[in-house]
KOLRO-175299 format. One line per 4 residues: number of its first residue (from 0); their letters; for each residue x, y, z of N, C-alpha, C. Coordinates in steps of 0.05 Angstrom, whole numbers. Last residue first. Layout:
N
NUM) a) X,Y,Z,X,Y,Z,X,Y,Z ~ ...
***
This chain:
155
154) xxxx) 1607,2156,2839,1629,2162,2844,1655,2152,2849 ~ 1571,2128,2783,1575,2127,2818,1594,2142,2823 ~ 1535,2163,2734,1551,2143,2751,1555,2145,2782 ~ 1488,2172,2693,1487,2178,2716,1510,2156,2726
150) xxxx) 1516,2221,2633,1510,2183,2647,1512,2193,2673 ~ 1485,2267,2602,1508,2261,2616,1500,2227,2632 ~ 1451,2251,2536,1448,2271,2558,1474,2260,2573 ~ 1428,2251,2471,1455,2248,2486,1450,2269,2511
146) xxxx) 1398,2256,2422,1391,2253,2461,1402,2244,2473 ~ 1404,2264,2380,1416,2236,2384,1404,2232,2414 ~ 1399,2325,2376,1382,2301,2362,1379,2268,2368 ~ 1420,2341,2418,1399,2338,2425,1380,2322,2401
142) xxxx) 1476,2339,2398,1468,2317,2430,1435,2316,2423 ~ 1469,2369,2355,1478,2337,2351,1473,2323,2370 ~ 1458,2407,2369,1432,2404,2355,1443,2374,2356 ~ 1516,2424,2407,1476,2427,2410,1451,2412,2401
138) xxxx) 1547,2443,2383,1546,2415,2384,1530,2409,2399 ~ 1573,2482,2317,1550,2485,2354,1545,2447,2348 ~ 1585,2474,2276,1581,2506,2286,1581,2500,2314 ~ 1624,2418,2258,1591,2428,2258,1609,2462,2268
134) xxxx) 1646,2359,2214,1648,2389,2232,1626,2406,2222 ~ 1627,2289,2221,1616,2319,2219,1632,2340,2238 ~ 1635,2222,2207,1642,2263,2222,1643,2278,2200 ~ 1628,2151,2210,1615,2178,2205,1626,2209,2217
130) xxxx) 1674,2115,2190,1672,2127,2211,1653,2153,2198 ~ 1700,2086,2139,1677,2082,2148,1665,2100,2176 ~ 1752,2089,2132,1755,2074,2144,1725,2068,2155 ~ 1739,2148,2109,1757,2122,2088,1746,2089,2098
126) xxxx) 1730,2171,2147,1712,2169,2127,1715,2147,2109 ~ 1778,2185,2174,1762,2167,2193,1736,2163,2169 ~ 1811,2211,2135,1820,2195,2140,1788,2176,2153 ~ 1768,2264,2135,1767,2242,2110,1784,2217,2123
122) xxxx) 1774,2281,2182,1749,2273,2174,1753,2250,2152 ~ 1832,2302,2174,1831,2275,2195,1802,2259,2184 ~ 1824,2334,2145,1834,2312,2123,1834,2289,2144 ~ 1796,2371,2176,1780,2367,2147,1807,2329,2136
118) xxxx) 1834,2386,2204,1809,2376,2208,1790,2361,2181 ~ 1869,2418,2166,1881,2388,2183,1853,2378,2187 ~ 1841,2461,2147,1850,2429,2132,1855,2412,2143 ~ 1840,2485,2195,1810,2472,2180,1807,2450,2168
114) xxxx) 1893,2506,2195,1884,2483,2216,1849,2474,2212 ~ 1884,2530,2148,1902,2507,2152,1898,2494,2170 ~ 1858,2577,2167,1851,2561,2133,1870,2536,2135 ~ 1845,2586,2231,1856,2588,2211,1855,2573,2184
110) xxxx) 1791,2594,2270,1808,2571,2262,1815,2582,2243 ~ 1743,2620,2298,1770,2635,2284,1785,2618,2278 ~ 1722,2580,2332,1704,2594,2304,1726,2606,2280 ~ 1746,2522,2339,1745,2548,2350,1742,2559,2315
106) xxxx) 1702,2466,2308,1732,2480,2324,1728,2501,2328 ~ 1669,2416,2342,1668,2433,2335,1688,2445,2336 ~ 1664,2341,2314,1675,2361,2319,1675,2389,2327 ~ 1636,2281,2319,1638,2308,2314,1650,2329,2322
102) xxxx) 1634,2214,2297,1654,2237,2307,1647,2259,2301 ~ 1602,2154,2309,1591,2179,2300,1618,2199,2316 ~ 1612,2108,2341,1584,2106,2311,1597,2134,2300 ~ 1665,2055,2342,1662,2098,2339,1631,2092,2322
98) xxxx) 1693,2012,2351,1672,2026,2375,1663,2057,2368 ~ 1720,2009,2308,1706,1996,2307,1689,2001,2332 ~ 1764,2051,2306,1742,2053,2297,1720,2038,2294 ~ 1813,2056,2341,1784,2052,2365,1755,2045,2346
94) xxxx) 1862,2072,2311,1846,2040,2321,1828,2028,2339 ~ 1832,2113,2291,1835,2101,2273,1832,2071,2282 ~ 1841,2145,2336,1811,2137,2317,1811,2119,2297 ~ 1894,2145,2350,1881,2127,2365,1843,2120,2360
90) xxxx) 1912,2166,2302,1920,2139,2308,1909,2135,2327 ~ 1883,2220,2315,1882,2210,2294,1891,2179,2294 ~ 1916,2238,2356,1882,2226,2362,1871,2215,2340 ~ 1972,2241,2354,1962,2223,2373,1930,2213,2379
86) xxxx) 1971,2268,2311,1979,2251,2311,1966,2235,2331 ~ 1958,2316,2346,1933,2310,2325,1942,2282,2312 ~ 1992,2317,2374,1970,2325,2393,1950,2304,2371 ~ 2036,2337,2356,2035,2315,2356,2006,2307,2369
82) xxxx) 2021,2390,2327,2021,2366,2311,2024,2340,2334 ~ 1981,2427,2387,2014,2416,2370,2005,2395,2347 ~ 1944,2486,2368,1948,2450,2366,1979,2443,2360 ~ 1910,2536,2398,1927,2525,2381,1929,2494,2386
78) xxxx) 1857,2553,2423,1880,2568,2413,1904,2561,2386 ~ 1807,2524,2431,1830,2513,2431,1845,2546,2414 ~ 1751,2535,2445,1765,2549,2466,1799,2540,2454 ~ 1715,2493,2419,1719,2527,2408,1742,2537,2429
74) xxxx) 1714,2445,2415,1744,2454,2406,1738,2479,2407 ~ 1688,2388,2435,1684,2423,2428,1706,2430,2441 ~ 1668,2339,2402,1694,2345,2414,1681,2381,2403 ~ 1649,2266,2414,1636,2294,2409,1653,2316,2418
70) xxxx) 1622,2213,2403,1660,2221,2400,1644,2248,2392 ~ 1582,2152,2415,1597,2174,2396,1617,2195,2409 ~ 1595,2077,2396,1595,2106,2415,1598,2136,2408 ~ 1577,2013,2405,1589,2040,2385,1586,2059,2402
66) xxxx) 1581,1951,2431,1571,1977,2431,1581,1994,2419 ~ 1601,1901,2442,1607,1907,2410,1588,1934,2411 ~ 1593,1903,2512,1605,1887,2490,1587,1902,2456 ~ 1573,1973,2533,1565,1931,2535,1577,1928,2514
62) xxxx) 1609,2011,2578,1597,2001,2545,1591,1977,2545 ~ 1629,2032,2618,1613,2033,2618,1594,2025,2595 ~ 1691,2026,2597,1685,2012,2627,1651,2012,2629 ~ 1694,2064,2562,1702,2036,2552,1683,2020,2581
58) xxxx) 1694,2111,2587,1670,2111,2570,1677,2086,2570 ~ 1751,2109,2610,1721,2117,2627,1693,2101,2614 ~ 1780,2108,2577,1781,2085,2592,1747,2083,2607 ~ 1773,2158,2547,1772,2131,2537,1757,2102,2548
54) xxxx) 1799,2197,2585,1768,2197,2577,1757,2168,2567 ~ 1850,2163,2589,1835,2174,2613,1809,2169,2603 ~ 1865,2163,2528,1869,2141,2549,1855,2134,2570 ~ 1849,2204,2503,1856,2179,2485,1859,2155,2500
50) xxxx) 1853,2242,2528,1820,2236,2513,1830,2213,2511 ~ 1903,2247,2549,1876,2254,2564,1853,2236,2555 ~ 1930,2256,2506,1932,2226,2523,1908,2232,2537 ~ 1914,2302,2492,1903,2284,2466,1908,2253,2490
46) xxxx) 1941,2338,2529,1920,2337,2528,1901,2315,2512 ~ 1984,2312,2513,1986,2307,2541,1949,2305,2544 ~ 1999,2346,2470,1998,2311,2467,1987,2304,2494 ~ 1956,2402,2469,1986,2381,2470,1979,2352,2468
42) xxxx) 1920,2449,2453,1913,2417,2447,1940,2404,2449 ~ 1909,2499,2497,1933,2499,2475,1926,2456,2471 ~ 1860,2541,2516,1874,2519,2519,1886,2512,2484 ~ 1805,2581,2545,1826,2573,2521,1852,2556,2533
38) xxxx) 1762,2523,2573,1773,2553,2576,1795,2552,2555 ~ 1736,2484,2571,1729,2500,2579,1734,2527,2585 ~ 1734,2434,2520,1750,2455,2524,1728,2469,2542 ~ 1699,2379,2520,1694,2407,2513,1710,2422,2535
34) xxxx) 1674,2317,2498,1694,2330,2501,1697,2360,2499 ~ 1633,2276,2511,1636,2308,2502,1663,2310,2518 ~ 1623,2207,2497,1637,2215,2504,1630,2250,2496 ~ 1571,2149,2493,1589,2162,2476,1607,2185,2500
30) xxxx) 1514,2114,2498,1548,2105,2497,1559,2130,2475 ~ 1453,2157,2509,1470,2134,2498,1487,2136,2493 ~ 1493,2182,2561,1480,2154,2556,1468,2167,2526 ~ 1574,2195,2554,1542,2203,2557,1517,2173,2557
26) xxxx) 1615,2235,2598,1603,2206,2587,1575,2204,2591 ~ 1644,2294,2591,1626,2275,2606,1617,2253,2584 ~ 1701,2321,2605,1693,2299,2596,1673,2292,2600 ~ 1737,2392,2602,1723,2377,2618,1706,2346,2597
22) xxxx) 1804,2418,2607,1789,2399,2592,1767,2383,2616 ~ 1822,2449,2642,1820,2456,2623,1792,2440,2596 ~ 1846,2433,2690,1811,2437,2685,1797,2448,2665 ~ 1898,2409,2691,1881,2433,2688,1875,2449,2686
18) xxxx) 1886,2362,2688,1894,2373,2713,1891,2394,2705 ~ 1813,2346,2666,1841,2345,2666,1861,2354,2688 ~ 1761,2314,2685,1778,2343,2687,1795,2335,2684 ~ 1700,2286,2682,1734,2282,2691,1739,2308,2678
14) xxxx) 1651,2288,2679,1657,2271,2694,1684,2260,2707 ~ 1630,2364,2697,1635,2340,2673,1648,2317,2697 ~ 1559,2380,2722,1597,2386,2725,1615,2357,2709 ~ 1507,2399,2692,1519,2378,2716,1550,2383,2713
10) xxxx) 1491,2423,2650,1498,2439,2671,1505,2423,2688 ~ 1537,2417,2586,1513,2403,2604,1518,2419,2633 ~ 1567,2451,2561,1554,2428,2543,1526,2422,2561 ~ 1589,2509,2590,1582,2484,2582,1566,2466,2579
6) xxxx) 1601,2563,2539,1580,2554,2555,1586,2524,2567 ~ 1612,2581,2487,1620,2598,2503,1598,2591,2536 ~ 1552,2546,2455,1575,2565,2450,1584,2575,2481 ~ 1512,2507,2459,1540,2505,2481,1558,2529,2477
2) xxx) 1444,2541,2468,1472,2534,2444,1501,2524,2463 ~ 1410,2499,2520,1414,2522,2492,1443,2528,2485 ~ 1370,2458,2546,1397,2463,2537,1396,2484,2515
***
């Protein structure tokens, strides 16, 4: 594996797609979730139900009882964000946090000084509440420290 920049995460084909295909999902072993924009894409609420419900449900179905998981989101391809988008993932980290080991983030490199803050104050919200995140550069060194590879499922 080498840098995800401008790349995806894993060369197997993710495990769900949005409609789309904007957003690809794979569920990883050990218990966690990549989330990675594949092409530029606008973060709507529709997209945040995506992760929050779809991707969710996926990873939830494959977890043994009181398992943690980590929460790996490459954001370089996002253009922009509605507020309610960030509403909607923020309240649903907040009440998933007892299944979260570890949230990382990467955002699009060019992120503006305000949409940094929003990231930055979600971090602290899920910090408050004990949730470890990190916004990183590249979400490379985080799979491959943790050896987060894609889960072999059934179809």
């Amino acid at each position: 594996m080498s840098s995800t920049i401008g790349r995806p995460a894993f060369r197997r084909q993710p495990h769900l797609l949005d409609d789309s295909g904007s957003v690809g999902v794979w569920i990883t072993q050990p218990a966690g979730m990549l989330v990675q924009l594949l092409q530029e894409t606008v973060a709507t609420a529709e997209v945040a139900r995506f992760i929050s419900v779809t991707a969710y449900q996926k990873l939830v179905s494959v977890m043994r009882p009181r398992e943690r998981a980590f929460f790996i989101y490459d954001m370089g391809h996002m253009v922009r964000h509605e507020s309610e988008a960030r509403v909607i993932l923020t309240q649903w980290g907040l009440n998933v946090r007892d299944k979260i080991e570890h949230i990382v983030v990467r955002p699009p490199p060019e992120m503006n000084k305000l949409g940094r803050m929003g990231i930055q104050t979600i971090a602290a919200a899920m910090s408050l509440v004990g949730v470890p995140f990190d916004i990183v550069e590249d979400v490379e060194p985080f799979l491959l420290e943790r050896n987060l590879k894609p889960r072999f499922m059934a179809a």
